[in-house]
Steps between C-alpha positions, in 0.01 A plus 500: 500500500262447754473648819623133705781501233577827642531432839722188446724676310518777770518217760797348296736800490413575871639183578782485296588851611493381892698156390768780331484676831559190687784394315666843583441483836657179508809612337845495730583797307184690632628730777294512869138713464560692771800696457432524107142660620658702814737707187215522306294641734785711575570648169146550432502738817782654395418559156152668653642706742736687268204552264302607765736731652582673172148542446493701816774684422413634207110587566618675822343301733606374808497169685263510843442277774153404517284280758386167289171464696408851301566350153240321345516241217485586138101501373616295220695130549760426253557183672304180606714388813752669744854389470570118517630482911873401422551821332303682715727410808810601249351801445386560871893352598647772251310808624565411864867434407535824248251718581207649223734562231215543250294744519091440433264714299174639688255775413266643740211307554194672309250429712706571823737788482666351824577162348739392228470219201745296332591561151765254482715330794228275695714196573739736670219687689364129636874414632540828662177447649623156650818677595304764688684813312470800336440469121750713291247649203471776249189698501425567119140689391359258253129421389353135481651478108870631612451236769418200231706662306779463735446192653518316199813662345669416845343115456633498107863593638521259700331249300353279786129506452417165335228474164217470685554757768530737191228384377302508833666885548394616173126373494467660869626839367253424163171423802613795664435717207871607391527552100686272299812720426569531854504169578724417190742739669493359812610138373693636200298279278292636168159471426480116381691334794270706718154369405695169531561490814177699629330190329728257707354654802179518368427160400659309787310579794669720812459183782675284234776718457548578830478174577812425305701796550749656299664226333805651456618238226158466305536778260283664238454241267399238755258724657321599162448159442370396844281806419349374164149349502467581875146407569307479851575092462869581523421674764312222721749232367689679722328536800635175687870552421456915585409376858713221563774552743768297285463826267510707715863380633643547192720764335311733291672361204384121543129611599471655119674164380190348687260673346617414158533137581169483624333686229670255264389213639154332326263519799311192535182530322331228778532804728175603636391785653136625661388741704178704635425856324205801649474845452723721708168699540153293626355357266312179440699244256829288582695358232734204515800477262715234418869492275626207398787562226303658121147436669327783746178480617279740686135396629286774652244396737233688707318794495634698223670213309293508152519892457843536594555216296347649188675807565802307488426321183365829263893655634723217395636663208572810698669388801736223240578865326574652843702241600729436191538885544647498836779206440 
């Protein structure tokens, strides 16, 4: 199947999948959003502060009152955006109303004995911030793999990071030099799903991805597809949609059905496009290139033009190798 076959397929069960979603929605059976979200939010909270709390209990530890302007964010991001601002107002609205009944996870900062970090807990540290309180935390002694450790266990039990901030989470901890088995542990996931989704991250670039979001309802198949064949032309495809502010109004979930559309849609071959090339550094040659659909030309002029050229020519076979090697 080739790699346009691909995409249209992908692009055909996003859309069915959002015309299923509509049809739900539209359903006089379907009870209001809000209050179905409000007791889910609520349970959730529930649900974390007993586990919380018994975790306390039974380590010895003790619940503190800390300043939040002396807790610092976690040095690795499990997530590509802050909460969505509906539920961030619930979730401001309940602590206001109820108080901190959750607890969050800090360890001493370890380049600042008189600061804190989060382990876990930094949606509740931001509303407390906007509330102007005191943050209700446990101080636990762990080192940067407890901490991954941790933060991704707490992520996995609640099950609300999407595919491709797992994906994102994992190849950060990968960059940062963390060994395979701990990651695994921190997404509960063996050894195969894990060099899947490191090569999610990998192949799609970062300002693409964060340029969608965390597509909540694109899961993992979707994203190993959009992933396949990834090449720097799917990448400047891209470029006009990325930074158009019709895409950037939409919900995470309909920017990635974007991107598929548009990636499955023949681009018109009559599409021409030229531009001006010199060396970052002096030098004395200017090159003009011009892409227009399977043709690409580039004429050297100037200076150093037949050398460079020739250099050019003798390395053809090596830079076709190097490229084929990076796709």
């Amino acid at each position: 199947m080739s790699r346009r076959d691909r995409l249209k397929g992908l692009f055909d069960d996003t859309a069915q999948e959002l015309a299923a979603a509509n049809l739900e929605e539209e359903a006089p059976l379907r009870g209001p959003a809000g209050p179905v979200r409000s007791m889910a939010l609520t349970l959730g909270r529930m649900e974390e502060e007993s586990r919380a709390m018994q975790e306390a209990l039974l380590s010895g530890e003790r619940v503190v009152e800390l300043d939040p302007d002396l807790i610092d964010m976690s040095f690795v991001r499990d997530r590509l955006a802050e909460l969505p601002q509906d539920l961030a107002d619930e979730l401001v609205r309940s602590i206001e109303e109820n108080g901190q009944e959750v607890p969050i996870l800090v360890r001493q900062h370890p380049q600042d004995a008189a600061r804190y970090q989060v382990v876990y807990g930094h949606r509740r540290l931001q509303a407390l911030r906007l509330l102007g309180r005191k943050v209700q935390a446990i101080i636990r002694k762990l080192d940067d793999v407890d901490v991954v450790i941790a933060q991704g266990i707490e992520n996995s039990a609640r099950r609300n990071l999407s595919y491709i901030e797992r994906a994102v989470f994992a190849f950060n901890l990968a960059s940062k030099g963390f060994e395979r088995p701990v990651i695994m542990k921190a997404l509960s996931t063996d050894k195969t799903e894990l060099s899947k989704l490191i090569s999610v991250a990998k192949s799609i670039p970062m300002d693409v991805i964060m340029a969608v979001g965390a597509a909540p309802a694109a899961g993992r198949r979707k994203w190993i597809a959009l992933a396949q064949d990834w090449t720097n032309a799917t990448t400047s495809r891209l470029q006009g949609l990325l930074a158009s502010e019709n895409f950037a109004a939409q919900e995470s979930d309909r920017r990635f059905e974007l991107v598929v559309t548009e990636l499955a849609t023949k681009p018109d071959r009559r599409a021409v496009t030229e531009y001006e090339w010199s060396p970052k550094q002096s030098g004395r040659i200017k090159g003009r290139i011009r892409s227009a659909g399977n043709s690409f030309t580039l004429a050297l002029k100037t200076g150093d033009a037949a050398d460079f050229g020739d250099y050019i020519s003798r390395r053809l076979d090596e830079l076709y190798d190097a490229f084929k090697a990076g796709k």
